[in-house]
N, C-alpha and C positions, 0 to 999 in steps of 0.2 A: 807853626801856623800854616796853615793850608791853603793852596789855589784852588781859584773854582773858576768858572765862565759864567757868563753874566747873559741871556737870551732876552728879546725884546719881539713881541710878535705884535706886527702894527697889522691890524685884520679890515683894513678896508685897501679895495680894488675900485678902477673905472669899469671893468666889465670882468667876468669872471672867462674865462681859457676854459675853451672844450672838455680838456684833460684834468682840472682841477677839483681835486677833491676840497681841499686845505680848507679852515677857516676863515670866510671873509665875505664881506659885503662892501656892494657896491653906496649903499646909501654915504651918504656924506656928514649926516644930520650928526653924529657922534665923535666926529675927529676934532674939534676943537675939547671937547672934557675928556679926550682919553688922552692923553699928557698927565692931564692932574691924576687920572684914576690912575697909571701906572707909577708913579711919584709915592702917589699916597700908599697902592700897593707896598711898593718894593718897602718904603718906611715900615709899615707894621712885617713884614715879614723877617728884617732885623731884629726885630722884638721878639721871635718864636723862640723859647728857652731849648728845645729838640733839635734844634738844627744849628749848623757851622755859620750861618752866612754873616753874625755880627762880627768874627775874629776873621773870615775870608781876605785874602787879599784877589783881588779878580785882576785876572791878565789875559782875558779873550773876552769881547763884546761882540755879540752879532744879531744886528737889527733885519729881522724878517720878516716875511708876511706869506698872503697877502701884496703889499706894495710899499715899502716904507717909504719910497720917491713920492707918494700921491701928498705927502706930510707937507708944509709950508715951511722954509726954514727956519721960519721965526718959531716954530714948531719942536723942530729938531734940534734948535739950539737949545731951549725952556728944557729939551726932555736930556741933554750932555750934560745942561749947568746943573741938574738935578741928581742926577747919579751919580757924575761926580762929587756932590756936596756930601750925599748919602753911605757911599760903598769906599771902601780903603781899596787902592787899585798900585798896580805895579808899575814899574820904572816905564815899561814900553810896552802896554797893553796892543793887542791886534784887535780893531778896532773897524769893523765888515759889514758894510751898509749894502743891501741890494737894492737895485737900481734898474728901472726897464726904461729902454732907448727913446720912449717916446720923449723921457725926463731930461735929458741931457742938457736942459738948457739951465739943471739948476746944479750943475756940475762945479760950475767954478765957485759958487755960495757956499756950496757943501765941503769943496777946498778948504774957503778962508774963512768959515764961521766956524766947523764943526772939526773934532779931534780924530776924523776916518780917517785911514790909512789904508785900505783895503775896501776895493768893492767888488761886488758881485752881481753881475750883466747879467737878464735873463733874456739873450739872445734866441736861441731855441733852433730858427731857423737864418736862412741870409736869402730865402726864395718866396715872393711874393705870396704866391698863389698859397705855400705851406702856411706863411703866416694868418693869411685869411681862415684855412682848413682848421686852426688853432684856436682860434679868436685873439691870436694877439692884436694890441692897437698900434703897434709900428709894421714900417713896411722893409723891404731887405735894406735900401739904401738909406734909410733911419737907423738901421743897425751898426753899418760901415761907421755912419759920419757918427753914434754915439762912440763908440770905440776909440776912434780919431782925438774924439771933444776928451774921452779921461786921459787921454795921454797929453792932451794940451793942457789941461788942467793941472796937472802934475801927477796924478796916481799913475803910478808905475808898479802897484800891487795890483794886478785887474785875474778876477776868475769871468771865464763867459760863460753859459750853459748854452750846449748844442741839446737834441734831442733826435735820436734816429731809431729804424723798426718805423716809421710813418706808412698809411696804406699806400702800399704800391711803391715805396721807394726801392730804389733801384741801386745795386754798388756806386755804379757812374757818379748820382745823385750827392751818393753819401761822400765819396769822394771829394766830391766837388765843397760842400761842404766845410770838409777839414781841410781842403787845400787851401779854402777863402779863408778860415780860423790864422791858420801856419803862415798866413801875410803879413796879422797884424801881433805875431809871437806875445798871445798872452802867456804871462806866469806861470796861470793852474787856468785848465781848461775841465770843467765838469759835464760829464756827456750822461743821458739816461735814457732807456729804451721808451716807448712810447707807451702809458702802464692803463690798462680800461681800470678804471677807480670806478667801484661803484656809486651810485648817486652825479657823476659827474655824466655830462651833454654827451661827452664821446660813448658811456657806457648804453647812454639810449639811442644813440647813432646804432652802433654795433647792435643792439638786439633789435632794432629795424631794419638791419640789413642797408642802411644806408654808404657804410663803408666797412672794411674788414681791415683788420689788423696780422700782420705778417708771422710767421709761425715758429715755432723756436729754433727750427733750424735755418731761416733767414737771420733773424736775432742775433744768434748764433755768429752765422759768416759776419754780421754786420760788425759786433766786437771786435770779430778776430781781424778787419780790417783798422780797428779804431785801432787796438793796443799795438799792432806792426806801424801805424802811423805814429802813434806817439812815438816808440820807440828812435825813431829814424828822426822826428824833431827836436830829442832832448828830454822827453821829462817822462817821470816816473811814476808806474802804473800802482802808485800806494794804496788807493782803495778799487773798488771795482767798478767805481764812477767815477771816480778823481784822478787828475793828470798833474804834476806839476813838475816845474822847472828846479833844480836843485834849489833848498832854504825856502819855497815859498809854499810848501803841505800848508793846508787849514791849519792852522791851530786849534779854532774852536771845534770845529767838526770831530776834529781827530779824538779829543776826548767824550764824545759821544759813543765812539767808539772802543774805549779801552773798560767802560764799564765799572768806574772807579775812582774818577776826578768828580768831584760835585758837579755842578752846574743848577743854577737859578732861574727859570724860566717868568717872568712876568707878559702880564696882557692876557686877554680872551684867548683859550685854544693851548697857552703855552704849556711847555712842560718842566718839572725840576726832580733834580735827584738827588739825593746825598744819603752816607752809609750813616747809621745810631751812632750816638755818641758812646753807648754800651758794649759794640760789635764785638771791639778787640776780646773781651771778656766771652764772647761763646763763643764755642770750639764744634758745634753739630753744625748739621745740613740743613735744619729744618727750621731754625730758630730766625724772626726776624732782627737783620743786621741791617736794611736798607729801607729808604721807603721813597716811594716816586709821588708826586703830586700832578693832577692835571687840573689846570682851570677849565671852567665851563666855557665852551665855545659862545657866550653869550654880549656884545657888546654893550647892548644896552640897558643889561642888569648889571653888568664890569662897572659901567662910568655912571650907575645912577644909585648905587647899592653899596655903602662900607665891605669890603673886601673882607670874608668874613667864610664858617667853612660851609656856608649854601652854596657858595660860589666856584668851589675847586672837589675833585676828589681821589681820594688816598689809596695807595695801595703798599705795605708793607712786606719787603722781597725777602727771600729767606736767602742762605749760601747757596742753595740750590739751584732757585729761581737767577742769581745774579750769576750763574755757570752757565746756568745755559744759556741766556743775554750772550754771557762773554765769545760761546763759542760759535752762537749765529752772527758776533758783529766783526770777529779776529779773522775767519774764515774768509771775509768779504777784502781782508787787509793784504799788502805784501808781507806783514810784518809774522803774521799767523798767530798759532795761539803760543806765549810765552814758557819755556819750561815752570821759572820761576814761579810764577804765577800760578801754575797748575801744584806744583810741587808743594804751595801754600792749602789748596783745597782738604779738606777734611776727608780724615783716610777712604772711606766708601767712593765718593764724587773721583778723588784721584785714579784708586782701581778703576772703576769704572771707565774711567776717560780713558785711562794706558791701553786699554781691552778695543776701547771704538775706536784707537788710533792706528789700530796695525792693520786693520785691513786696507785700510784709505795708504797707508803706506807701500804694502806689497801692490798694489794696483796703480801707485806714481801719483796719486792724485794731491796726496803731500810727502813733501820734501825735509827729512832730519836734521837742522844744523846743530851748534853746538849751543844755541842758546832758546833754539824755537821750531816748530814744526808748521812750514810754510806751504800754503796753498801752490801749485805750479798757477801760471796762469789762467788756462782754461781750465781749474778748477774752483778758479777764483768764481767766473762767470756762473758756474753751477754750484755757489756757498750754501744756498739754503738747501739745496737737496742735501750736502753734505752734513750741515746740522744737523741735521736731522735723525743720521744715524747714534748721532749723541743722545737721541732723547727716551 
């Protein structure tokens, strides 16, 4: 019987972030019936005869958005006492609520009502004026005293997110930054460069020339100051945005990453994975073994429309398609891409792979051990160029 993770994308915001692509709206009008719409989802999607997720046992939850703090408790409880009623779950699921600072006053509720263990801060900045430049709705010293409030609360599992690359920052800045992080020694600290997403505010800032964004050789230095900080604090640079403290890696993220755990995405926007029940049975490159579903970013055809297939759409991944997934998301990893795992690949896809791996080899940029072929650091930072010569 198989593990999967269990995704929950709660799609409403009080105001949408400069930088924001993701799905979500600010209206309010639809967060009381999307509880039930995701309930009712997840129930009929136990019913689908094609997929794992009735025999699943899930041992990672992670509720994102958007803002899952904007939820009422009384909210958040209706939507725990439901999935848990509905989904077979493990001994000690992880269990990752995100949370932004302005929320923190429902910190101690979400303690003692609900089953999180794990949350996730979307700090970004700890400098007033960056957060205005943002649009986030907290200010630096709302950031401190959330941080402060989970640890009184009792979570002692906390990820925060910084974000650095902002226009015009400065080493100093960024500095200052992780030095403020490294006071309050979270767990897992998640850092990301500052990204122009198209369709989002920043992307129309930038083509008005309103502000510029720094260039990949600032980028660049600005990593290579993050990963020599982490280093020197304790925790390990396992992804190319993720830091954490020994025993406290994602769980759920991490199989996002390996390309090959299911995972169930419910709500507007969400996404799910899982391999055919037929796979083991084909041996070619070309055949579909996998298939990804996206729900329609739509909230208010989600929570007014039986969940149904107008509502999401499909795409069926071959061995080939899930190779190359594998090697643009292992590349990003300390872990790199696994022998085993390649050794499994269907003869053509293997040659193939041994052939793009040697030059990336004689040139240092991955590392041979005896189980896997690991990115060095600053190869890590440049993974997607590196994919690429796989494809």
């Amino acid at each position: 019987m198989s593990t999967a993770g269990l995704y929950i994308h709660v799609p409403f915001c009080e105001a949408k972030c400069s930088y924001c692509a993701f799905y979500s709206v600010a209206d309010p009008t639809y967060r009381q019936a999307y509880v039930d719409a995701v309930l009712r989802e997840a129930a009929l999607r136990l019913e689908e005869a094609d997929t794992p997720w009735h025999e699943a046992v899930f041992d990672t939850l992670y509720i994102g958005g958007g803002t899952p703090s904007v939820l009422s408790i009384a909210d958040c409880v209706r939507l725990f006492e439901g999935l848990n009623r509905l989904f077979r779950w493990s001994a000690s699921p992880e269990i990752t609520f995100e949370l932004n600072p302005e929320h923190r006053d429902r910190l101690s509720d979400l303690k003692r009502h609900t089953p999180v263990n794990r949350l996730s801060m979307g700090i970004q900045s700890f400098r007033d004026e960056r957060l205005r430049f943002m649009r986030r709705r907290h200010n630096g010293s709302e950031a401190r005293a959330a941080i402060e409030a989970a640890a009184a609360a009792g979570f002692d599992n906390l990820s925060i997110d910084l974000i650095y690359g902002l226009p015009d920052m400065t080493d100093t800045e960024w500095a200052e930054q992780l030095d403020t992080a490294a006071a309050y020694r979270p767990p897992h600290l998640s850092a990301y460069a500052l990204t122009v997403e198209p369709g989002s505010l920043l992307a129309r800032q930038v083509e008005r020339g309103d502000c510029r964004v720094p260039d990949q050789d600032v980028l660049a230095a600005q990593y290579g100051r993050l990963t020599d900080w982490a280093e020197r604090q304790g925790y390990a640079a396992y992804e190319v945005s993720n830091f954490a403290r020994p025993g406290h890696e994602a769980r759920h993220n991490s199989r996002y990453w390996d390309v090959q755990t299911p995972y169930l995405g419910l709500g507007p926007g969400a996404h799910s994975f899982c391999r055919l029940p037929s796979a083991a049975a084909i041996h070619d490159a070309t055949s579909a073994v996998a298939v990804r579903r996206a729900n329609r970013p739509d909230v208010r055809t989600y929570t007014t429309t039986p969940y149904g297939p107008a509502l999401f759409e499909q795409e069926r991944l071959s061995e080939t398609d899930l190779y190359h997934e594998y090697v643009m998301t292992a590349l990003r990893t300390a872990a790199g891409l696994h022998k085993g795992r390649l050794a499994a690949l269907p003869a053509p896809l293997r040659q193939a792979c041994l052939q793009h791996l040697q030059p990336l080899l004689q040139e240092g940029l991955l590392i041979e051990t005896e189980t896997a072929y690991r990115p060095t650091p600053a190869a890590r930072y440049r993974a997607d160029g590196l994919a690429l010569s796989f494809f």
